[in-house]
N, CA, C and O atoms as CSV, one atom per row, in Angstrom:
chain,resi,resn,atom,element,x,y,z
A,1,UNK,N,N,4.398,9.778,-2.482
A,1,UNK,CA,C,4.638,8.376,-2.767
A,1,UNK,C,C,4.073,7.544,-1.614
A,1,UNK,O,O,3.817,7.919,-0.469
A,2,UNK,N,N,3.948,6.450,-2.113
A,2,UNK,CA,C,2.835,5.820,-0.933
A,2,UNK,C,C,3.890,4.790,-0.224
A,2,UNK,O,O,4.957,4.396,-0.695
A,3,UNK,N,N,3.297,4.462,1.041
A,3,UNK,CA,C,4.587,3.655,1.936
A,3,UNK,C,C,4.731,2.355,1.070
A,3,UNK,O,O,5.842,1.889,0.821
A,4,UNK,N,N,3.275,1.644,0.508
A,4,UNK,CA,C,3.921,0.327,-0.137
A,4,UNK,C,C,4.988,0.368,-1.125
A,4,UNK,O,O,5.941,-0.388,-1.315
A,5,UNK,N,N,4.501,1.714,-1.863
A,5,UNK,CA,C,5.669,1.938,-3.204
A,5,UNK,C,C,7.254,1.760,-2.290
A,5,UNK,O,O,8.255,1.329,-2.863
A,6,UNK,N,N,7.258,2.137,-0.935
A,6,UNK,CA,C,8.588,1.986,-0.780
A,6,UNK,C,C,9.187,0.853,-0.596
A,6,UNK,O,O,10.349,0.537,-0.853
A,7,UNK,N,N,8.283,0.216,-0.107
A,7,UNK,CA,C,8.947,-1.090,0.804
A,7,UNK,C,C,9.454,-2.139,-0.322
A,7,UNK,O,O,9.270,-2.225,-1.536
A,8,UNK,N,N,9.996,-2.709,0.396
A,8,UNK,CA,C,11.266,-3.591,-0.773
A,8,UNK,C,C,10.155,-4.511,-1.656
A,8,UNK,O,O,8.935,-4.375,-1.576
A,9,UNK,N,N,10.853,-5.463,-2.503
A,9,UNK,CA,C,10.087,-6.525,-3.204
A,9,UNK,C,C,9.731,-7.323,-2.444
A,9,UNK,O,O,10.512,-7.573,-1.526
A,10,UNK,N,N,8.523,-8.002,-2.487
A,10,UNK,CA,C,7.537,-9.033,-1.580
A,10,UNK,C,C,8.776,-10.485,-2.450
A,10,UNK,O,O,8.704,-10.781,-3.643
A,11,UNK,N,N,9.629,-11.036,-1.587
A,11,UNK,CA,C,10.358,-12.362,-2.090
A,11,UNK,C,C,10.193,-13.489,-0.772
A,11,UNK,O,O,9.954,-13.302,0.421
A,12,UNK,N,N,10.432,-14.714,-1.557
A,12,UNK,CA,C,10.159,-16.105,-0.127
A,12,UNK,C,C,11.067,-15.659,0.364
A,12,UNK,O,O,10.708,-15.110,1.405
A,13,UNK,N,N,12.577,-15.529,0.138
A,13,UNK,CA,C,13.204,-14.852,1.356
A,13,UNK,C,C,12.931,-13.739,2.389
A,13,UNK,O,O,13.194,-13.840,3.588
A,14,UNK,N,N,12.430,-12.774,1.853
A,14,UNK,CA,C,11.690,-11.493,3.393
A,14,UNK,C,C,10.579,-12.432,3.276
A,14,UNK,O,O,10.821,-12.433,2.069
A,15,UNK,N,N,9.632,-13.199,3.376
A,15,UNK,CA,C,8.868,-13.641,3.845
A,15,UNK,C,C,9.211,-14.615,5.372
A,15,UNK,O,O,8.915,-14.586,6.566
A,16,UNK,N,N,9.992,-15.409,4.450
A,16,UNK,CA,C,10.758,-15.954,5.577
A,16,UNK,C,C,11.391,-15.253,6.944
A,16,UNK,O,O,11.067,-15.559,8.092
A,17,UNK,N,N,12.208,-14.408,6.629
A,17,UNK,CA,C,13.076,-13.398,7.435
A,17,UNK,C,C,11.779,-13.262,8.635
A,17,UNK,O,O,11.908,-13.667,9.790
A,18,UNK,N,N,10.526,-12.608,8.092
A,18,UNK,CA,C,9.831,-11.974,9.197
A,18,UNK,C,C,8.725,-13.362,9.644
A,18,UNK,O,O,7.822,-13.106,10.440
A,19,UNK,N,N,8.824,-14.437,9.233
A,19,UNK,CA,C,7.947,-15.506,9.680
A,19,UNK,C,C,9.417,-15.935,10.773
A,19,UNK,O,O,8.789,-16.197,11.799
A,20,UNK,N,N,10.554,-16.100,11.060
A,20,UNK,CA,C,11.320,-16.383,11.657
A,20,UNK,C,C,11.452,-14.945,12.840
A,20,UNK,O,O,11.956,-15.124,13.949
A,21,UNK,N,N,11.076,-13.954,12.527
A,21,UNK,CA,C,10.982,-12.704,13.421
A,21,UNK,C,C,9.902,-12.990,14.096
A,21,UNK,O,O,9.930,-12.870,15.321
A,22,UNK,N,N,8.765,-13.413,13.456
A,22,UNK,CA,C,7.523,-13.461,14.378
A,22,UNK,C,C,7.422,-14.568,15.084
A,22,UNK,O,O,6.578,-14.673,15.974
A,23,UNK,N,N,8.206,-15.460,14.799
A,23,UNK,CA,C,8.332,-17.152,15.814
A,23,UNK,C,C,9.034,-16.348,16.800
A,23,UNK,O,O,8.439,-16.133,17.856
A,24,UNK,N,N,10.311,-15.820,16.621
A,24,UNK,CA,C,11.071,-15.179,17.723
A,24,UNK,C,C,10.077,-14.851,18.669
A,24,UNK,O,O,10.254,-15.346,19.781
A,25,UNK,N,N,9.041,-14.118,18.512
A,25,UNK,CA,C,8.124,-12.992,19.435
A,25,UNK,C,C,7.218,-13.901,19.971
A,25,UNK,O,O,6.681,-13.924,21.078
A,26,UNK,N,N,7.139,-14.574,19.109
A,26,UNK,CA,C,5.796,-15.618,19.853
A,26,UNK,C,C,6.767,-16.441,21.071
A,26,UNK,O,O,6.375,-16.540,22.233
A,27,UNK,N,N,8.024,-16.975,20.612
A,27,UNK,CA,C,8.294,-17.412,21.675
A,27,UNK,C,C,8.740,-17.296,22.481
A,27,UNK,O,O,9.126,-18.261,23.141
A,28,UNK,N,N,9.015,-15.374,23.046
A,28,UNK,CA,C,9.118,-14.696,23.775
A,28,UNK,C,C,8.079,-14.667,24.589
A,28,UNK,O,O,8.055,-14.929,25.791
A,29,UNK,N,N,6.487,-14.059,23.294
A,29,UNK,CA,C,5.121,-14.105,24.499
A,29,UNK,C,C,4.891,-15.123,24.884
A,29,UNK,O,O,4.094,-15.017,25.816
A,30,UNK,N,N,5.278,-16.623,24.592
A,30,UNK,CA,C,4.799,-17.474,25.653
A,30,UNK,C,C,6.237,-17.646,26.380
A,30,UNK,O,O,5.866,-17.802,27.543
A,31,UNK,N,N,7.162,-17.689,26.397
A,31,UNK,CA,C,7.675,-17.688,27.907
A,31,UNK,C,C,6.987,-17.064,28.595
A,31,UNK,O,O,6.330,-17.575,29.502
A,32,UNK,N,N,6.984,-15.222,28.185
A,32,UNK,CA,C,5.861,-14.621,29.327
A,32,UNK,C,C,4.806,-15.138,29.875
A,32,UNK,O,O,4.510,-14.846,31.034
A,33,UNK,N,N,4.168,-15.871,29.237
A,33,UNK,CA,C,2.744,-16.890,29.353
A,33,UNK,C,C,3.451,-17.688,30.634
A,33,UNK,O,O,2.939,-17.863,31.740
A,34,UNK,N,N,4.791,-18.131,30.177
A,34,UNK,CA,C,4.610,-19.550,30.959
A,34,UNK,C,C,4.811,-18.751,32.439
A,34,UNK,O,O,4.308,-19.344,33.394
A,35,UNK,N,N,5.395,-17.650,32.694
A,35,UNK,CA,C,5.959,-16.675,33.716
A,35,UNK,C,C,7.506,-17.141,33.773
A,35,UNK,O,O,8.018,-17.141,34.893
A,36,UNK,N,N,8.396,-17.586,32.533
A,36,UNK,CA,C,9.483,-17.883,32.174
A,36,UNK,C,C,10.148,-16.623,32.143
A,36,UNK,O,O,11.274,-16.744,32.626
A,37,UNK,N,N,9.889,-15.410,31.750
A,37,UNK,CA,C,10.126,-13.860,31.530
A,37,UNK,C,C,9.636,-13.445,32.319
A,37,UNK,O,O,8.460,-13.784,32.450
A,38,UNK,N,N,10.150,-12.583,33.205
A,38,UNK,CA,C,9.149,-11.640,34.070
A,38,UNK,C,C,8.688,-10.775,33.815
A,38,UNK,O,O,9.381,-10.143,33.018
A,39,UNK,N,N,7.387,-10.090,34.169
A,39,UNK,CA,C,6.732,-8.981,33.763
A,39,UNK,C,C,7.377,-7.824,33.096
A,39,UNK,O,O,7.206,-7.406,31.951
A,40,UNK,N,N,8.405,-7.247,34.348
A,40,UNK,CA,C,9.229,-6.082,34.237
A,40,UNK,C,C,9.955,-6.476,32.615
A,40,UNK,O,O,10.037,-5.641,31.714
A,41,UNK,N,N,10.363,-7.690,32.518
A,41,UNK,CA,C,11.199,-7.764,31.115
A,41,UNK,C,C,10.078,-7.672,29.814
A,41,UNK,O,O,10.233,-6.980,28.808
A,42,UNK,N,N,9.144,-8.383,30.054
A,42,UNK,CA,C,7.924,-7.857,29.232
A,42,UNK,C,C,8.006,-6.865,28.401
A,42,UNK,O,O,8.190,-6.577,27.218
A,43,UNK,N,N,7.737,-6.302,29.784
A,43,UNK,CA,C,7.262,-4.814,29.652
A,43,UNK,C,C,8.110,-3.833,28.736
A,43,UNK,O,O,7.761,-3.017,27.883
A,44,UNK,N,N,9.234,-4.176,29.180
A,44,UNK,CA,C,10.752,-3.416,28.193
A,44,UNK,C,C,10.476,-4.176,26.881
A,44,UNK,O,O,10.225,-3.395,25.963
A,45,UNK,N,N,10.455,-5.295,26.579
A,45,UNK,CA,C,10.517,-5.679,25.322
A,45,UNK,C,C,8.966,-5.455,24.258
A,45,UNK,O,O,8.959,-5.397,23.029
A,46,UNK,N,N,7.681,-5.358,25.248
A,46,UNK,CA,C,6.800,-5.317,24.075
A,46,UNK,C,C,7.199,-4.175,23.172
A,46,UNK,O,O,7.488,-4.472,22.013
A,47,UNK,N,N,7.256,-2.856,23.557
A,47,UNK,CA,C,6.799,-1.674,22.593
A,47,UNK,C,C,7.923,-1.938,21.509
A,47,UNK,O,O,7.460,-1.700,20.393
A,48,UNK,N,N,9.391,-2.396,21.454
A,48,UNK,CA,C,9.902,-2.986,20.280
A,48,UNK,C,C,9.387,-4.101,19.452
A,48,UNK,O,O,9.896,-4.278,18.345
A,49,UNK,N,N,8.416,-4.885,19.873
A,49,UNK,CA,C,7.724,-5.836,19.376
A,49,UNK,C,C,7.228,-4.581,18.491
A,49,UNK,O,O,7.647,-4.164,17.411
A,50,UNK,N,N,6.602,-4.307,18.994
A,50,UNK,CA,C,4.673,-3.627,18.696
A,50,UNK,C,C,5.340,-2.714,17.527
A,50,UNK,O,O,4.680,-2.590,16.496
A,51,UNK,N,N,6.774,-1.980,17.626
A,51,UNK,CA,C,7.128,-1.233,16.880
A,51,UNK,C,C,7.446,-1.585,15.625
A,51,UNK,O,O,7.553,-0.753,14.724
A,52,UNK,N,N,7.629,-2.889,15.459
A,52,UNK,CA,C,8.321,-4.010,14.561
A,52,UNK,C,C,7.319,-4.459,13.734
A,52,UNK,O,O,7.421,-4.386,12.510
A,53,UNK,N,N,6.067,-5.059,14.465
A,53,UNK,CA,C,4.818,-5.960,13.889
A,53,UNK,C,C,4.278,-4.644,13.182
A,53,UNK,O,O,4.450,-4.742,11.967
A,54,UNK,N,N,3.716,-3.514,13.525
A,54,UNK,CA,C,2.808,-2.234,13.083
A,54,UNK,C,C,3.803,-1.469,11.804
A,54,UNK,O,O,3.560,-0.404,11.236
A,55,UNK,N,N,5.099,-2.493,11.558
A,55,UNK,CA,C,5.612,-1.488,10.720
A,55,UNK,C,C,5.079,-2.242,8.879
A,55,UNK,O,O,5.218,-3.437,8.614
A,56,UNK,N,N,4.538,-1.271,7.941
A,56,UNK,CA,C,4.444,-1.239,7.085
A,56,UNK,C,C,4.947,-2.893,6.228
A,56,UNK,O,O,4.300,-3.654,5.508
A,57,UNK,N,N,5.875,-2.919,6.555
A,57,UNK,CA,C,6.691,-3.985,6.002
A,57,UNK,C,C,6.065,-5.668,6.315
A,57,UNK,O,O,5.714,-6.609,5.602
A,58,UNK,N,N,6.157,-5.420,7.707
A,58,UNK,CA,C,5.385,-6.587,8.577
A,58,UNK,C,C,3.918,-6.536,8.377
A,58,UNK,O,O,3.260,-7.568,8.505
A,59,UNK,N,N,3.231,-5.151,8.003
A,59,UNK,CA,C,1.543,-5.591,7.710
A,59,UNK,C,C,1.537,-6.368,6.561
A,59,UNK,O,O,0.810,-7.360,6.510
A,60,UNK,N,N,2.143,-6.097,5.768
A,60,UNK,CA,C,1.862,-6.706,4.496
A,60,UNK,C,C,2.523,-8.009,4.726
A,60,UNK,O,O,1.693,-8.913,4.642
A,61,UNK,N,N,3.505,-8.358,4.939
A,61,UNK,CA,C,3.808,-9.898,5.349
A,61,UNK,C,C,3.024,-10.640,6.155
A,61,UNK,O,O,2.737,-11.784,5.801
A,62,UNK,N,N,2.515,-10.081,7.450
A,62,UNK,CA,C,1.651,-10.810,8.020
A,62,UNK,C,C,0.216,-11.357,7.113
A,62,UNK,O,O,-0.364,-12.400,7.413
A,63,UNK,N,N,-0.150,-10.602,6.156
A,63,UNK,CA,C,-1.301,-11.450,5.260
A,63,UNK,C,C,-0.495,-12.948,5.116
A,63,UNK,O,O,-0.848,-14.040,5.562
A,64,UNK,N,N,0.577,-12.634,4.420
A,64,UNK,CA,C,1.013,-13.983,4.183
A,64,UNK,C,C,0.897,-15.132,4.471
A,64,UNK,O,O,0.398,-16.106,3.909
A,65,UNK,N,N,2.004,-14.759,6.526
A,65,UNK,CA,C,1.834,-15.466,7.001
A,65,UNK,C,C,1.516,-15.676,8.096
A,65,UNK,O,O,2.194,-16.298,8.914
A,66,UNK,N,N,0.200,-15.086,8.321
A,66,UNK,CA,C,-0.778,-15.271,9.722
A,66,UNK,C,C,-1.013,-16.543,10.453
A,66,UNK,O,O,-0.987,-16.844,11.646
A,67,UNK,N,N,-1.441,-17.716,8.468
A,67,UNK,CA,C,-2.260,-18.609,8.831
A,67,UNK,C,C,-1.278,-19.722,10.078
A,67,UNK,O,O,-1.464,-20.641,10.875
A,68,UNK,N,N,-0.384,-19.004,9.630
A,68,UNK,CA,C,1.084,-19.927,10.644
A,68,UNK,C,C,0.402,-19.955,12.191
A,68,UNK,O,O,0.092,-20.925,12.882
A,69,UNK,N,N,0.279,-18.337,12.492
A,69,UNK,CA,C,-0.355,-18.469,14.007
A,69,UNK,C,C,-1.472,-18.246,14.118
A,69,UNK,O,O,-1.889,-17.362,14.866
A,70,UNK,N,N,-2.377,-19.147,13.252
A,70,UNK,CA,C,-3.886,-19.054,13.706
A,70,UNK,C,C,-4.312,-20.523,15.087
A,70,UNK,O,O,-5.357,-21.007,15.522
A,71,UNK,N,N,-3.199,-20.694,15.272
A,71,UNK,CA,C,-3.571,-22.130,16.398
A,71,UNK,C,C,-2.939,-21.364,17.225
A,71,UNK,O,O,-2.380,-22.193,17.943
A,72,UNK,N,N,-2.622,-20.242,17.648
A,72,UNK,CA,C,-2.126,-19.229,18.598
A,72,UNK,C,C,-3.031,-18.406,18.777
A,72,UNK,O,O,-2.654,-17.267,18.503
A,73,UNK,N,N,-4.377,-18.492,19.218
A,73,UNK,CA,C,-5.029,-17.103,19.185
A,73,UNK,C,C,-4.431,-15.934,20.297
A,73,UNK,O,O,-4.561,-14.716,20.167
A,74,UNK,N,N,-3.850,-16.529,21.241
A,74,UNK,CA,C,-3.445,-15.179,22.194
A,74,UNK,C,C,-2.229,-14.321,21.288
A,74,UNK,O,O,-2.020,-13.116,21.149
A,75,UNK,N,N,-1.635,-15.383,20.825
A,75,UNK,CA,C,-0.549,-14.122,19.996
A,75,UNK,C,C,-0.910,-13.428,18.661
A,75,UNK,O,O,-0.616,-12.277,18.337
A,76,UNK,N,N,-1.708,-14.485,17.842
A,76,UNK,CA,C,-2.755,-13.900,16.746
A,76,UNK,C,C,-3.125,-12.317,17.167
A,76,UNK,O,O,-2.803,-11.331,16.503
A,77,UNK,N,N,-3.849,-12.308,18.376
A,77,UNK,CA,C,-4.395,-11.137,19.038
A,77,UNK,C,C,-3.683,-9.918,19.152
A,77,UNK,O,O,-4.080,-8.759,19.269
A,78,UNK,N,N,-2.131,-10.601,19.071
A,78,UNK,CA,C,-1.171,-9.422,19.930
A,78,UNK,C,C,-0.737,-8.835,18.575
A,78,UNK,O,O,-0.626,-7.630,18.350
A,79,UNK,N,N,-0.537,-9.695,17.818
A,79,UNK,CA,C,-0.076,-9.251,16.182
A,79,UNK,C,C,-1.166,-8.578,15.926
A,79,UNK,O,O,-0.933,-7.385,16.122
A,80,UNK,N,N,-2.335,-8.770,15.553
A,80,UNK,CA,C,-3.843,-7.813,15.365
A,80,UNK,C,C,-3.709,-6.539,15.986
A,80,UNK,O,O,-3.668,-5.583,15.212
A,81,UNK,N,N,-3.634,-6.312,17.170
A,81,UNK,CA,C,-3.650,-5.323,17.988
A,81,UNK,C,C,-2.328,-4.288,17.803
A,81,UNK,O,O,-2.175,-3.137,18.211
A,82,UNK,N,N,-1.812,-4.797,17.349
A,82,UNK,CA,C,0.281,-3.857,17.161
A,82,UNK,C,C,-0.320,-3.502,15.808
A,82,UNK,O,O,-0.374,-2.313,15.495
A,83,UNK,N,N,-0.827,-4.545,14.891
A,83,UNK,CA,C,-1.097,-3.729,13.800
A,83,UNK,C,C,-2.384,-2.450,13.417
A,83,UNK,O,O,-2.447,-1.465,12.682
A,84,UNK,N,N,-3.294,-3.149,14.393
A,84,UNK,CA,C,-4.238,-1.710,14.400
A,84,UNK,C,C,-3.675,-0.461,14.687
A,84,UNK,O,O,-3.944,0.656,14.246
A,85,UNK,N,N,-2.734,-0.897,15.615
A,85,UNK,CA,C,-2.155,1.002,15.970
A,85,UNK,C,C,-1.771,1.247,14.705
A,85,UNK,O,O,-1.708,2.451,14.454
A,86,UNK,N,N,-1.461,0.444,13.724
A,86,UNK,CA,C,-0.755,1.821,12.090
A,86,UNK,C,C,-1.875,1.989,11.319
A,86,UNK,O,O,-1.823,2.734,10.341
A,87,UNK,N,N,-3.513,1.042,11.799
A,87,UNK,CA,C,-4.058,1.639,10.696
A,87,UNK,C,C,-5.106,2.430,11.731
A,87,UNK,O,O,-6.262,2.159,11.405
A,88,UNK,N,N,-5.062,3.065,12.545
A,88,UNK,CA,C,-5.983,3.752,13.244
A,88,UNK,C,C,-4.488,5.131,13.531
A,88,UNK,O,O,-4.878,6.212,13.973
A,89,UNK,N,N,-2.979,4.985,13.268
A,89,UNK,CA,C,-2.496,6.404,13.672
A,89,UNK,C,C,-2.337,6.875,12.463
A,89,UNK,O,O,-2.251,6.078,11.529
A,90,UNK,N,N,-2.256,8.463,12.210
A,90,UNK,CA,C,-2.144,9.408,11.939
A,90,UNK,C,C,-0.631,9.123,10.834
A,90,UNK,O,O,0.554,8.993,11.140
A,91,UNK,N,N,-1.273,9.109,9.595
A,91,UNK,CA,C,0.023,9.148,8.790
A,91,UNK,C,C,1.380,10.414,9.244
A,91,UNK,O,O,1.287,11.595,9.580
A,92,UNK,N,N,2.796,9.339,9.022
A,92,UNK,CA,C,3.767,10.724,9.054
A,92,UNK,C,C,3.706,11.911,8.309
A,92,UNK,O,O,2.897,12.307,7.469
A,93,UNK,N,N,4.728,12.401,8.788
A,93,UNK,CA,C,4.758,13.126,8.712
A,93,UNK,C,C,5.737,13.084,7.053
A,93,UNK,O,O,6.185,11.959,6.837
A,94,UNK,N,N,6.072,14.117,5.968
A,94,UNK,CA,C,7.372,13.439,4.972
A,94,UNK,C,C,8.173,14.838,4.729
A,94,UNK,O,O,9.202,14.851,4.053
């Protein structure tokens, strides 16, 4: 069975849910930007980002709603990049 078959129904509500998840993150990476967050906290919090954005659920939402942070290119970038890691790793295992 394929991962999209699993994932829940595409509704404006989970759309919403993860456009309000991804404001969260953005306005995490720019505190970091502003040096509002310090590195060290960064650092602990990206790979739960990265784990979050690259998941199945969030690729397909982000088509949605990218165009939101296209006047963000540094975080545009960071969302791009979290999501390449799921389409460049190695399907699970089932």
């Amino acid at each position: 069975m394929s991962t999209e078959a699993q994932l829940p129904a595409a509704t404006h509500e989970l759309t919403a849910y993860v456009l309000r998840y991804c404001s969260l993150v953005y306005f995490c990476y720019f505190m970091f930007q502003q040096r509002r967050i310090p590195r060290k906290m960064w650092t602990l919090m990206l790979p739960s980002f990265e784990r979050t954005l690259h998941s199945p659920l969030f690729v397909r939402e982000w088509k949605t709603i990218s165009f939101e942070f296209q006047s963000f290119p540094d975080f545009f970038a960071l969302v791009e990049a979290a999501q390449e890691k799921s389409r460049t790793s190695s399907p699970a295992l089932v």
